[in-house]
C-alpha positions as CSV (number, residue, x, y, z in Angstrom):
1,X,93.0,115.1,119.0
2,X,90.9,116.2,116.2
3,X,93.9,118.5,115.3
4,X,96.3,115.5,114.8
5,X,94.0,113.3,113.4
6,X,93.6,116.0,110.5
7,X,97.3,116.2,110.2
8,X,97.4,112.7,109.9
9,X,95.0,112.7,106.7
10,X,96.9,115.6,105.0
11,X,99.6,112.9,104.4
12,X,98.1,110.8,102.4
13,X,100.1,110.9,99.7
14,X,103.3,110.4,101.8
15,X,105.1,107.1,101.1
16,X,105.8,106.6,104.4
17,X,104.7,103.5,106.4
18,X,103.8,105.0,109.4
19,X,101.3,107.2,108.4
20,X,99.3,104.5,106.5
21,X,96.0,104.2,107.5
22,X,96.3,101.0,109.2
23,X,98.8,102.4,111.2
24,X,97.1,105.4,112.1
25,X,93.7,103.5,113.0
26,X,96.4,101.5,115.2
27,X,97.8,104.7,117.1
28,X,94.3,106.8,117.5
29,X,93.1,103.4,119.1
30,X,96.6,103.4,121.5
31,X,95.8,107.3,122.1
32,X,92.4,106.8,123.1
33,X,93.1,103.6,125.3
34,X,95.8,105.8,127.1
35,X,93.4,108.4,127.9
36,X,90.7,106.2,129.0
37,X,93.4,105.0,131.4
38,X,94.8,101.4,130.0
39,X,98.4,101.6,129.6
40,X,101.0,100.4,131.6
41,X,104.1,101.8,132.6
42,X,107.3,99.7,132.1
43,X,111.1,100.9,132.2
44,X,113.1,102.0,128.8
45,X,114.2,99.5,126.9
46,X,117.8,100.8,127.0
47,X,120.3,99.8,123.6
48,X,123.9,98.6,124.2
């Protein structure tokens, strides 16, 4: 994870919502919940 996480920080400059660092905080958070076993599976969400 370390790895991504400093790939994460290299875009700071990026003007790109999802690699702002609320939403990074929010996904490292989601990563480490799904490795400590607490997720849930559920079917795709198919479009029409």
């Amino acid at each position: 994870m370390s790895k991504q996480r400093n790939m994460m920080n290299n875009t700071k400059d990026i003007a790109e919502p999802f690699y702002s660092p609320a939403n990074i905080k929010r996904l490292e958070k989601a990563v480490a919940d799904l490795e400590k076993g607490r997720g849930s599976k559920h079917e795709l969400i198919e479009e029409e």
